[in-house]
py3Dmol code that shows the C-alpha trace and the ligand (Angstrom):
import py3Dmol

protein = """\
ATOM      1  CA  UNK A   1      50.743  70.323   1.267  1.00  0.00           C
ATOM      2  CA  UNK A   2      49.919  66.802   1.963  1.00  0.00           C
ATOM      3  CA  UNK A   3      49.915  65.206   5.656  1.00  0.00           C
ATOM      4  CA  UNK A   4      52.918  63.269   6.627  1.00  0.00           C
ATOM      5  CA  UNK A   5      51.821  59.222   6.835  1.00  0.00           C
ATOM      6  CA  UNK A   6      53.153  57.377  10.005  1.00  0.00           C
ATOM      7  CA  UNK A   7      56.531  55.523   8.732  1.00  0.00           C
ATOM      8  CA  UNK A   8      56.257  51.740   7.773  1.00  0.00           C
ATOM      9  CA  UNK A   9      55.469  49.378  10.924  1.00  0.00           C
ATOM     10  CA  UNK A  10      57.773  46.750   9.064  1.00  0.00           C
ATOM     11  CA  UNK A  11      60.698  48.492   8.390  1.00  0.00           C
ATOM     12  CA  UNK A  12      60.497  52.007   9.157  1.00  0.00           C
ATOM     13  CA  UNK A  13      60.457  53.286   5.337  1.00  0.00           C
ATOM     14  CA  UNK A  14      58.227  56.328   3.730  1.00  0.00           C
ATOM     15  CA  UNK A  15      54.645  55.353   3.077  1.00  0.00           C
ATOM     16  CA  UNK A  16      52.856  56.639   0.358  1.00  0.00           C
ATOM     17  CA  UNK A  17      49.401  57.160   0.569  1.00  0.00           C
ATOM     18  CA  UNK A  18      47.459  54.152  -1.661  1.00  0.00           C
ATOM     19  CA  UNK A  19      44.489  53.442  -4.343  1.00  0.00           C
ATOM     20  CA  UNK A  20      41.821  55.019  -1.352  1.00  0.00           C
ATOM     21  CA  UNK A  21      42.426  57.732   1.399  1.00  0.00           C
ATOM     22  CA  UNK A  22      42.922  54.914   3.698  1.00  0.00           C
ATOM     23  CA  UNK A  23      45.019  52.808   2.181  1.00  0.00           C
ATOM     24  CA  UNK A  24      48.560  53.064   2.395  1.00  0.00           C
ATOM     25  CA  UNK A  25      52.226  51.392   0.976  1.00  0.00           C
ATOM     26  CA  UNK A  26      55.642  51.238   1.950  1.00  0.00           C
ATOM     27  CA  UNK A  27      57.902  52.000  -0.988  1.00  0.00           C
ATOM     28  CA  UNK A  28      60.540  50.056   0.594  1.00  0.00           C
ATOM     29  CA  UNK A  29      58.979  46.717   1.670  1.00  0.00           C
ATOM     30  CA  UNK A  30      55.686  46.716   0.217  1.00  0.00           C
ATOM     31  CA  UNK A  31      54.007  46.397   3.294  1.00  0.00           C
ATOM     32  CA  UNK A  32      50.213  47.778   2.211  1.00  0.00           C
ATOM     33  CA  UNK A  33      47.955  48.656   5.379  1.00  0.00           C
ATOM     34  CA  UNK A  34      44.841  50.419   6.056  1.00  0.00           C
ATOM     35  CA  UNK A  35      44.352  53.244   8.395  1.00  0.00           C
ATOM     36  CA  UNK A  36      41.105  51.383  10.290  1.00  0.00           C
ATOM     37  CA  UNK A  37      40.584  50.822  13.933  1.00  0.00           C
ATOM     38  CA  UNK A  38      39.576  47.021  14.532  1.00  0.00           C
ATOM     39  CA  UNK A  39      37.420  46.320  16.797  1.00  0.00           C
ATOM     40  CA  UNK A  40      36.001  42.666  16.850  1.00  0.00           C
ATOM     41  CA  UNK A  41      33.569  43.083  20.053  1.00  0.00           C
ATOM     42  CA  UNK A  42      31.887  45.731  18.206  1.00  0.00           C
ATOM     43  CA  UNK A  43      28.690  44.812  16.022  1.00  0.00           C
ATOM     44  CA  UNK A  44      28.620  47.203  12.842  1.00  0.00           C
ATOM     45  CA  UNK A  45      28.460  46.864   9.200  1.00  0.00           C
ATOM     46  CA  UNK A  46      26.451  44.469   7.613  1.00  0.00           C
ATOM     47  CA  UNK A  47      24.851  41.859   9.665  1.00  0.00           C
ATOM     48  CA  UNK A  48      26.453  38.734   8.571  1.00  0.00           C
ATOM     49  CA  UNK A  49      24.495  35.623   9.819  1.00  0.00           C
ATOM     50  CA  UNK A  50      26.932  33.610  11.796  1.00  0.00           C
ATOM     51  CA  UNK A  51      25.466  30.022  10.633  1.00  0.00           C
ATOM     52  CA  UNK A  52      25.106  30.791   7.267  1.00  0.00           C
ATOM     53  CA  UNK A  53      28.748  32.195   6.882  1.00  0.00           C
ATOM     54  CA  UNK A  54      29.909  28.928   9.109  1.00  0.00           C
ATOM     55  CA  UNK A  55      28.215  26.853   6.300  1.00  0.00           C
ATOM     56  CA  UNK A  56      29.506  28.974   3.065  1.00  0.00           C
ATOM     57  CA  UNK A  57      33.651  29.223   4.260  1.00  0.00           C
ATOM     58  CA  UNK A  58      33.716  25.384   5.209  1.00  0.00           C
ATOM     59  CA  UNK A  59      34.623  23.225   1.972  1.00  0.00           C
ATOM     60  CA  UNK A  60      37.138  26.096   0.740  1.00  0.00           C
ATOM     61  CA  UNK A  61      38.724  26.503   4.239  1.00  0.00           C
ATOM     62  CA  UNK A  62      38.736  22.519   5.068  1.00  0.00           C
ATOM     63  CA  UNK A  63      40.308  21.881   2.066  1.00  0.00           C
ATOM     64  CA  UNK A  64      43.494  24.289   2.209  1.00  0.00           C
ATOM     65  CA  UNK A  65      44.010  23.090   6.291  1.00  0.00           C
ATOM     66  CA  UNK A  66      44.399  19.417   5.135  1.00  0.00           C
ATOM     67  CA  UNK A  67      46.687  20.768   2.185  1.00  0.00           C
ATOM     68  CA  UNK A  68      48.431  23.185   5.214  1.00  0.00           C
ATOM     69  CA  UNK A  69      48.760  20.754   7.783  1.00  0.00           C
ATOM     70  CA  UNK A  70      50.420  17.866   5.588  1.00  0.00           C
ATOM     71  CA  UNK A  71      53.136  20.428   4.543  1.00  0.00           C
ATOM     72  CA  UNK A  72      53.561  21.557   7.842  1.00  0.00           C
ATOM     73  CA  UNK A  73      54.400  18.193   9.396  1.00  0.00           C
ATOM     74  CA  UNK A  74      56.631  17.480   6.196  1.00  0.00           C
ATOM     75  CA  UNK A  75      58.869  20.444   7.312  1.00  0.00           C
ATOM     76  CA  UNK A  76      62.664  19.909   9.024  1.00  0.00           C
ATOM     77  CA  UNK A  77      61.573  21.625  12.189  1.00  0.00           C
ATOM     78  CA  UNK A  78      58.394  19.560  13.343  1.00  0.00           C
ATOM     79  CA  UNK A  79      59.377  16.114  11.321  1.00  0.00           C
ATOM     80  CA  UNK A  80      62.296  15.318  13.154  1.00  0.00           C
ATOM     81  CA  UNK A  81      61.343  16.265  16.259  1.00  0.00           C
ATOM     82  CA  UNK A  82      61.039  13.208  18.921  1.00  0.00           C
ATOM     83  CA  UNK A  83      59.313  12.509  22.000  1.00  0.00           C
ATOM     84  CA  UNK A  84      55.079  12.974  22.516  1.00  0.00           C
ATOM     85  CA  UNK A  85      52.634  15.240  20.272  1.00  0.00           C
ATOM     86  CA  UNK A  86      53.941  18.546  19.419  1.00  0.00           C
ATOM     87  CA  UNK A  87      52.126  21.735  21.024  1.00  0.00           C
ATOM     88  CA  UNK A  88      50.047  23.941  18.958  1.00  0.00           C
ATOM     89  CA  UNK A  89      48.215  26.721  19.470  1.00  0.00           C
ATOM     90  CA  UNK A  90      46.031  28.081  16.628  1.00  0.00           C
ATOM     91  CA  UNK A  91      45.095  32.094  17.604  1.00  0.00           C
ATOM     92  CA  UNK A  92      41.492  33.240  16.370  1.00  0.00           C
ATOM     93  CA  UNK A  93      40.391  29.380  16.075  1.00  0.00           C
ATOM     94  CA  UNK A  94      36.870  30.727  15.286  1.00  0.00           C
ATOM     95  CA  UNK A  95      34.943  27.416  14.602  1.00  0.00           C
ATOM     96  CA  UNK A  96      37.521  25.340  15.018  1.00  0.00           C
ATOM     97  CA  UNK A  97      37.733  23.400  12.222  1.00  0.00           C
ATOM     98  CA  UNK A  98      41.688  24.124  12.071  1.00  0.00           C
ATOM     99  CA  UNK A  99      41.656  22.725  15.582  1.00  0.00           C
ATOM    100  CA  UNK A 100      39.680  19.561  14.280  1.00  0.00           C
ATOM    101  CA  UNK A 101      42.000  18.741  11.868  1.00  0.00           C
ATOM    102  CA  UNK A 102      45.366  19.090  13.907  1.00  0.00           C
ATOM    103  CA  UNK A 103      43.865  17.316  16.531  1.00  0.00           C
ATOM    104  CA  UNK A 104      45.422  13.716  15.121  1.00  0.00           C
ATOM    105  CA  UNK A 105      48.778  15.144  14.918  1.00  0.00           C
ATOM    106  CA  UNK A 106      49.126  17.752  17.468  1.00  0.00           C
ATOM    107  CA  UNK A 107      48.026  18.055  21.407  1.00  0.00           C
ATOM    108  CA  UNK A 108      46.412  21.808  19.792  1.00  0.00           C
ATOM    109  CA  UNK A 109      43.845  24.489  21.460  1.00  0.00           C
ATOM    110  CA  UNK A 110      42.475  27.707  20.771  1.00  0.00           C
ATOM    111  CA  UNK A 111      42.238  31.270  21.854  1.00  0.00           C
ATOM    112  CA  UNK A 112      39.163  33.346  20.281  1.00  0.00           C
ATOM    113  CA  UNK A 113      38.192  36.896  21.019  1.00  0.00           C
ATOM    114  CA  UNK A 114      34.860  36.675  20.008  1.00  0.00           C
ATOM    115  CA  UNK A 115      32.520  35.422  22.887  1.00  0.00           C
ATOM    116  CA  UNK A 116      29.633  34.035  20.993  1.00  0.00           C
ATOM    117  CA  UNK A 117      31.855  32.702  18.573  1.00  0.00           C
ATOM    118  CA  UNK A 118      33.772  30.894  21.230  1.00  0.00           C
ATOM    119  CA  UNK A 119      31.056  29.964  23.286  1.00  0.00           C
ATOM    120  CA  UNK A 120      29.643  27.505  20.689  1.00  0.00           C
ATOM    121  CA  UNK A 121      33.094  26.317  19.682  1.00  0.00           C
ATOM    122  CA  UNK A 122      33.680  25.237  23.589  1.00  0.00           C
ATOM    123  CA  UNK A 123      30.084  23.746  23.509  1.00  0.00           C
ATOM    124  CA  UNK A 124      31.210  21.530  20.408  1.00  0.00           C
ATOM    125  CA  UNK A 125      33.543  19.854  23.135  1.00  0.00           C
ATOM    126  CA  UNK A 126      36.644  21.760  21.700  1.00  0.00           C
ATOM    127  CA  UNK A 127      39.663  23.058  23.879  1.00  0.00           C
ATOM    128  CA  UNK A 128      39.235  26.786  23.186  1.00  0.00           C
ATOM    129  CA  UNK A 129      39.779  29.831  25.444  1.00  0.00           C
ATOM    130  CA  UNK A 130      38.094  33.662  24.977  1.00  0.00           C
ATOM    131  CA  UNK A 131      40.434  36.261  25.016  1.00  0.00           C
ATOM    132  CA  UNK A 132      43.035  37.551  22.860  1.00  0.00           C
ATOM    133  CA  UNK A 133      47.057  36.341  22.117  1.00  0.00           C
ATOM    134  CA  UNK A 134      48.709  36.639  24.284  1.00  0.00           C
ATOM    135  CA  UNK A 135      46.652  37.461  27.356  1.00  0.00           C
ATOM    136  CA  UNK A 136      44.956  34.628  27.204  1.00  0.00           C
ATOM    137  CA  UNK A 137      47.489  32.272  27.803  1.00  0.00           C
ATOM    138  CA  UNK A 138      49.146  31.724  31.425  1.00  0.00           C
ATOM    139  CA  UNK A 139      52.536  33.736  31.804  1.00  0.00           C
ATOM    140  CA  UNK A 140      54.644  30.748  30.997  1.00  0.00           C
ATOM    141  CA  UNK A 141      52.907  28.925  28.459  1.00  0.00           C
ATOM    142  CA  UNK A 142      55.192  27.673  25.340  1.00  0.00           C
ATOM    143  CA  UNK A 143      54.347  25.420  22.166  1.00  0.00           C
ATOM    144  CA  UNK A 144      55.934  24.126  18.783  1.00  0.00           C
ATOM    145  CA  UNK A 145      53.476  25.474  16.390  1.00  0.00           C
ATOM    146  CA  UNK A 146      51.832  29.066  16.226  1.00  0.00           C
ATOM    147  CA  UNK A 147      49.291  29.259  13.928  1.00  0.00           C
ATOM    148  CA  UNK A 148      47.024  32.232  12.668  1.00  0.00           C
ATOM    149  CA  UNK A 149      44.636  31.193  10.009  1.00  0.00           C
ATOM    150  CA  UNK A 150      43.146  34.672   8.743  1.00  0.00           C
ATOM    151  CA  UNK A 151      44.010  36.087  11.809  1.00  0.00           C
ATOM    152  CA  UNK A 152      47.806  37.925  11.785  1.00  0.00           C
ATOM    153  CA  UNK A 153      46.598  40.739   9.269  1.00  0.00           C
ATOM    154  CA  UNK A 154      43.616  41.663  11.658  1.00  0.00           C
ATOM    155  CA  UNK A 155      45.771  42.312  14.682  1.00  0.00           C
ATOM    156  CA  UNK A 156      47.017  46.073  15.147  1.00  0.00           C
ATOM    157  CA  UNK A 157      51.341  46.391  15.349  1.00  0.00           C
ATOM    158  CA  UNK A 158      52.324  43.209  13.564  1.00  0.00           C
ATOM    159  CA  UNK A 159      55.898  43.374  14.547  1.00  0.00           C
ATOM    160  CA  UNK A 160      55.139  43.241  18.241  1.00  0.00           C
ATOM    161  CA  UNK A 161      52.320  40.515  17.905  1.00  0.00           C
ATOM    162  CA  UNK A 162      55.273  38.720  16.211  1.00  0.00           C
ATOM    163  CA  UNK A 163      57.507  40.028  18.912  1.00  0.00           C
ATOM    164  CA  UNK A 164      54.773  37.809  20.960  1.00  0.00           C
ATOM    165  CA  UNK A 165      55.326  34.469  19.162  1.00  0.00           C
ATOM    166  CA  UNK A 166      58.952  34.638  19.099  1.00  0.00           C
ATOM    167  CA  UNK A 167      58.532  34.979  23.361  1.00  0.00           C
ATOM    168  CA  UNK A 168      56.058  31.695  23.410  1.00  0.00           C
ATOM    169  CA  UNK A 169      58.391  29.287  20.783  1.00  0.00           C
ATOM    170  CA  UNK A 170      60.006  26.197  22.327  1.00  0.00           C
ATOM    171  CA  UNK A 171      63.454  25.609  20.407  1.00  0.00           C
ATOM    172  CA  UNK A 172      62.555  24.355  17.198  1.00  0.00           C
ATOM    173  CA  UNK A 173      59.000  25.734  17.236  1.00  0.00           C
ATOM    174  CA  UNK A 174      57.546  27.478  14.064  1.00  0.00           C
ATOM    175  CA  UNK A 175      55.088  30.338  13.767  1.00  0.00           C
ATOM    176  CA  UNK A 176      52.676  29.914  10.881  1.00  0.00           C
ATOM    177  CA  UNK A 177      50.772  32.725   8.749  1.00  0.00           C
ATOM    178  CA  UNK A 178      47.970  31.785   6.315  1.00  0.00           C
ATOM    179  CA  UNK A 179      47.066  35.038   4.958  1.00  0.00           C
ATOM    180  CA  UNK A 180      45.772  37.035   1.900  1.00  0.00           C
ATOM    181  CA  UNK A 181      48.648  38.070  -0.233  1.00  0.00           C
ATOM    182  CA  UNK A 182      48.767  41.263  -2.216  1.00  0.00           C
ATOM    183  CA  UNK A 183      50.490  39.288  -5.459  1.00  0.00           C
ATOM    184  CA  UNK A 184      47.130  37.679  -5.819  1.00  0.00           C
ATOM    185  CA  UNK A 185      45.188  37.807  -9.155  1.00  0.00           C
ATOM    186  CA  UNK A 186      41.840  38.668  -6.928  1.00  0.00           C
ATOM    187  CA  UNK A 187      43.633  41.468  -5.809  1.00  0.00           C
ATOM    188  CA  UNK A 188      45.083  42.707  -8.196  1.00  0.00           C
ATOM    189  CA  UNK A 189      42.032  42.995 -10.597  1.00  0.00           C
ATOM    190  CA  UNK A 190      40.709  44.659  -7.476  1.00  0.00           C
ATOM    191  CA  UNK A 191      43.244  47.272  -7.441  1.00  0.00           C
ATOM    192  CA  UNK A 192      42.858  47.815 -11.289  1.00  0.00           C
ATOM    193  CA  UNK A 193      39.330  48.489 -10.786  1.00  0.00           C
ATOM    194  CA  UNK A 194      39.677  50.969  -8.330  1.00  0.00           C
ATOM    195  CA  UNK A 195      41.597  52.951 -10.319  1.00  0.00           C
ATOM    196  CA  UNK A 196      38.245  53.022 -12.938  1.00  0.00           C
ATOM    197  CA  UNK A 197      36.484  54.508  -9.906  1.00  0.00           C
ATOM    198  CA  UNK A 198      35.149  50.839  -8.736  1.00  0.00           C
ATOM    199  CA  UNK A 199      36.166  50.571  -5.307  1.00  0.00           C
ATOM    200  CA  UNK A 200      33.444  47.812  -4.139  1.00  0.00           C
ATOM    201  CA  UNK A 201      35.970  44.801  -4.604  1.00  0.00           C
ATOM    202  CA  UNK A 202      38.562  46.456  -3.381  1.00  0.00           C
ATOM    203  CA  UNK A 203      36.557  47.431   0.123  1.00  0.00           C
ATOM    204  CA  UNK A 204      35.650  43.838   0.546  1.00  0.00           C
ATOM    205  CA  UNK A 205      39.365  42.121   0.050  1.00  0.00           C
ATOM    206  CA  UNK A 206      40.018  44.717   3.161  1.00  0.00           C
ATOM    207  CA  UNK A 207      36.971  43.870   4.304  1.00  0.00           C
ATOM    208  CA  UNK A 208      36.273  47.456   4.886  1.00  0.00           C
ATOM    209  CA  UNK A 209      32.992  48.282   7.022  1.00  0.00           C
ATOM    210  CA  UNK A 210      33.054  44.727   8.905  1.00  0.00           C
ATOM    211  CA  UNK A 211      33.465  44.229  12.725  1.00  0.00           C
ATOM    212  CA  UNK A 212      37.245  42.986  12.222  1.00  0.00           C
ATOM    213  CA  UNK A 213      38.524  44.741   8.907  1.00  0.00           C
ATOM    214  CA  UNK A 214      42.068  43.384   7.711  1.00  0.00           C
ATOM    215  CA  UNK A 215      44.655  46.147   8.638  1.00  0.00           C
ATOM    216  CA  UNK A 216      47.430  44.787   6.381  1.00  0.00           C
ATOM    217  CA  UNK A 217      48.213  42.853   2.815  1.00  0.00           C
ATOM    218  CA  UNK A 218      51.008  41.288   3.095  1.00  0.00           C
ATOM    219  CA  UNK A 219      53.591  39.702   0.405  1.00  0.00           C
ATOM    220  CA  UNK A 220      56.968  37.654   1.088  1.00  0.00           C
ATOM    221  CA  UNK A 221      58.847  40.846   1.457  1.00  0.00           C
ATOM    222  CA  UNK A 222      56.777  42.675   3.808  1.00  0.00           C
ATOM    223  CA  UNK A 223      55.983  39.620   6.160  1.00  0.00           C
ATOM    224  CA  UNK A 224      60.082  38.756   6.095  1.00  0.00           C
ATOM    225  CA  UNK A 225      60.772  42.325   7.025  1.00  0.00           C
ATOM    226  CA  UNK A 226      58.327  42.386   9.562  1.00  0.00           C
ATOM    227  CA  UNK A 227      59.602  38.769  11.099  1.00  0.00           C
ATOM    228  CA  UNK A 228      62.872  40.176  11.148  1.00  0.00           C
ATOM    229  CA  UNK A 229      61.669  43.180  13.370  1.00  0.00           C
ATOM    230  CA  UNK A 230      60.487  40.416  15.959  1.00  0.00           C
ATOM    231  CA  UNK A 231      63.890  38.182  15.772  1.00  0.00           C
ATOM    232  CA  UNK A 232      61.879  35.530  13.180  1.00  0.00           C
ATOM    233  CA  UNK A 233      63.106  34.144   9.741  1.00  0.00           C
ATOM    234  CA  UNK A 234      60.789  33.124   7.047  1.00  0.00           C
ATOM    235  CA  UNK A 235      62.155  29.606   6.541  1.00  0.00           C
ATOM    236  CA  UNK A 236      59.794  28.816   3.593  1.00  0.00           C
ATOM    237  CA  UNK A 237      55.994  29.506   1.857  1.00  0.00           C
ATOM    238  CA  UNK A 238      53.504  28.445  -0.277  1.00  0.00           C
ATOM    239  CA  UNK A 239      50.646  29.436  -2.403  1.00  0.00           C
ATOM    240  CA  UNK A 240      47.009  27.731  -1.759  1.00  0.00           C
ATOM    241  CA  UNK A 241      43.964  27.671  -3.490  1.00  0.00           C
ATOM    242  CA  UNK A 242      42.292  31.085  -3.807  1.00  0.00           C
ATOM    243  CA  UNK A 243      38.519  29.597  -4.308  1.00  0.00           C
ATOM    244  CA  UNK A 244      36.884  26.115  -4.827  1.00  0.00           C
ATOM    245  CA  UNK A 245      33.803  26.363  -6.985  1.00  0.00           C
ATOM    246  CA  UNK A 246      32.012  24.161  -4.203  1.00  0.00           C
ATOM    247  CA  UNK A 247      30.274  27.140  -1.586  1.00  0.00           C
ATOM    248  CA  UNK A 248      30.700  30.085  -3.847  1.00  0.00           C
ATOM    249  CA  UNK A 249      27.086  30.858  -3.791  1.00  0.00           C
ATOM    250  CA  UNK A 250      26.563  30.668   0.073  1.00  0.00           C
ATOM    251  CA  UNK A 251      29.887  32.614   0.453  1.00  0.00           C
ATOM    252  CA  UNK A 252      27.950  35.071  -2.041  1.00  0.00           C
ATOM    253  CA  UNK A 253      24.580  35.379  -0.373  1.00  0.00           C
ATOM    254  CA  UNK A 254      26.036  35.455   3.218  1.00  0.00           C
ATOM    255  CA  UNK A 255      27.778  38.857   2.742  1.00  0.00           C
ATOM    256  CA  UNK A 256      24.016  40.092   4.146  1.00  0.00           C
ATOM    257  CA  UNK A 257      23.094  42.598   1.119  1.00  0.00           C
ATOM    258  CA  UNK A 258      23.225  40.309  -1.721  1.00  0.00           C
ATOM    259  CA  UNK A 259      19.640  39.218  -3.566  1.00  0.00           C
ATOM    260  CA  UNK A 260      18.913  35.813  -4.643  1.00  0.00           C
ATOM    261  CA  UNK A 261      18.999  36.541  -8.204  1.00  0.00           C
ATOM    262  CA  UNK A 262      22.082  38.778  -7.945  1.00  0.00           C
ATOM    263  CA  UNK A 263      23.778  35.900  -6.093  1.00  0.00           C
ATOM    264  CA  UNK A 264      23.189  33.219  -8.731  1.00  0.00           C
ATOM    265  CA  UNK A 265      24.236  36.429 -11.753  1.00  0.00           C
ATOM    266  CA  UNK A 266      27.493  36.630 -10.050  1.00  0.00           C
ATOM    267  CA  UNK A 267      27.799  32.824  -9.444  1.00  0.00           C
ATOM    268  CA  UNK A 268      27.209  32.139 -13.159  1.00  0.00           C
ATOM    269  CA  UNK A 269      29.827  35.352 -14.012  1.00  0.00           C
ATOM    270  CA  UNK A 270      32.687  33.369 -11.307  1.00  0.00           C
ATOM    271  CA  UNK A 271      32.341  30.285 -12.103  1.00  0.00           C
ATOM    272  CA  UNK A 272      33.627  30.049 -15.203  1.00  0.00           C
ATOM    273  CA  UNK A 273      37.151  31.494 -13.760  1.00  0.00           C
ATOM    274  CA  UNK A 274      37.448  29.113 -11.409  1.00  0.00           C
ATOM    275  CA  UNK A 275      39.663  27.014 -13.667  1.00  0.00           C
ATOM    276  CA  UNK A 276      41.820  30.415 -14.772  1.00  0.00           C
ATOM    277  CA  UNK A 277      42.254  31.125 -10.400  1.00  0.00           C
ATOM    278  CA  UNK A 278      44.149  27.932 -10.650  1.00  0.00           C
ATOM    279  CA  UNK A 279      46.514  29.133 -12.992  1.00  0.00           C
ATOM    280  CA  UNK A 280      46.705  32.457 -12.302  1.00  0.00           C
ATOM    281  CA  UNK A 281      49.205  34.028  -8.888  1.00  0.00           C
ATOM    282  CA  UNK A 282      46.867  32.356  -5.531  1.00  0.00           C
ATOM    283  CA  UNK A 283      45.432  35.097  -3.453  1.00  0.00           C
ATOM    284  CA  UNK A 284      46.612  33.009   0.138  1.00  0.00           C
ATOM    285  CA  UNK A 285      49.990  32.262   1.035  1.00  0.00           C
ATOM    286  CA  UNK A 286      51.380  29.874   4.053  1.00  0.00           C
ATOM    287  CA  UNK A 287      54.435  31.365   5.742  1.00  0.00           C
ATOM    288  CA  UNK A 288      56.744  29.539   7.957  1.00  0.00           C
ATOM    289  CA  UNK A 289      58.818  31.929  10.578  1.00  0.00           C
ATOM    290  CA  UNK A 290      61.310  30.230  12.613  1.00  0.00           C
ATOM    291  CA  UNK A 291      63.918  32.100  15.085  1.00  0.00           C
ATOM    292  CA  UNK A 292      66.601  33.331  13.400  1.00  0.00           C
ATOM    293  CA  UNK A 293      70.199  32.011  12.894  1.00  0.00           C
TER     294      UNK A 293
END
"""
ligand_1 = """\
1
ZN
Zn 58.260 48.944 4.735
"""
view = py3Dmol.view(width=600, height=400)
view.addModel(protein, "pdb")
view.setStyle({"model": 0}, {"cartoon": {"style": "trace"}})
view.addModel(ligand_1, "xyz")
view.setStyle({"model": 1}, {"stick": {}})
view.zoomTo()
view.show()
């Protein structure tokens, strides 16, 4: 007799147990999630060097926050709103690059758990705080925008992080989740080879064996169910850009165990996709929650 799985977080349906034994799906919503414990103050897994990663994310995560950010201020809420800047707060800024970037159009800060991390961000003369959403913010704090950028399917109980948000919105104010999504081609070759008994993608889309793995892959269904849990709507989405050719061998090598010579093999095997990515289903999606009704 098999153990009975927890009931989905999102809407409270039967989970089935997944492609690995800690993977797991809602036959109702779709929610996926993994049964890991995060942990982002703990050091394990493989040593990824901070600088190098900083270097090897940068042109493929700069590019989809000017592409974010100019559809986010073309939205109903935010464009016809009057008065000074709009308040944004952007949880898990890490480097803050997102932070950089809003910083025309938005009076924005940052709250990051990770003290080193956040350390050299505040030394770069950016407004960042250490410390986790939403104790790191004073008791009455409120803003327009809440953004997560990688972050929302790291955090443990979505619905009540959610919950959170809907709390800290000022009428009008959006909540805003760039996040893998399950739909995506990457995925979903990685799933297909884990049923031939190759499970090494599929660990590293969850990022399985790293400091902060990701506890949930999410698709328009599941994230809407789960918004609705916490008294949000998803108002609209979009797909962005899975990969930019630009990077891919630094984002190769900086996973820690990866030769030289394997790095450029793999380079030289991914490169020529790059052009079918574009075409095929993106494996990050933008969601918009506002309050409902
Ligand atoms: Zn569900």
């Amino acid at each position: 007799m098999s153990e009975t799985l927890p009931a989905c977080e999102a809407c409270g349906g039967i989970q089935s147990q997944g492609l690995t034994t800690w993977h797991r799906r809602c036959s109702a919503c779709g929610l996926e999630t993994a049964a890991f414990t995060a942990h982002i103050d703990q050091r394990e897994g493989p040593d990824i060097d901070e600088d190098e990663r900083e270097l090897a994310l940068r042109p493929i995560r700069e590019a989809n926050f000017d592409t974010l950010l100019a559809w986010l201020l073309d939205q109903p809420e935010l464009r016809n709103r009057k008065g000074g800047k709009l308040r944004l707060l952007d949880v898990g800024c890490a480097h803050g690059w997102f932070l950089e970037r809003a910083a025309a159009n938005f009076e924005a800060f940052g709250i990051e758990p990770d003290a080193e991390v956040a350390r050299r961000t505040m030394a770069r003369g950016l407004p960042v705080r250490r410390g986790y959403f939403p104790d790191a913010l004073d008791a009455d704090e409120t803003f327009d925008v809440i953004v997560f950028n990688d972050v929302l399917e790291h955090i443990p109980d979505v619905v009540s992080a959610l919950r959170r948000c809907h709390e800290r919105l000022r009428p009008g104010g959006v909540v805003v989740v760039n996040a893998p999504d399950r739909r995506g081609a990457l995925y979903r070759l990685a799933s297909v080879l884990v049923r031939w008994g190759m499970n090494g993608p599929f660990d590293r889309l969850w990022q399985k064996g790293l400091p902060s793995p990701h506890l949930y892959y999410f698709d328009s269904k599941s994230l809407s169910t789960a918004a609705r849990g916490a008294g949000l709507d998803v108002t609209v989405s979009r797909r962005l850009p899975t990969l930019l050719a630009r990077g891919l061998y630094s984002r190769i090598r900086c996973s820690g165990d990866v030769s030289r010579a394997k790095a450029l093999f793999l380079v030289a095997g991914i490169l020529p996709l790059v052009p079918a990515l574009k075409v095929l289903p993106s494996d990050i999606t933008v969601w918009i929650l506002a309050r409902k009704g």
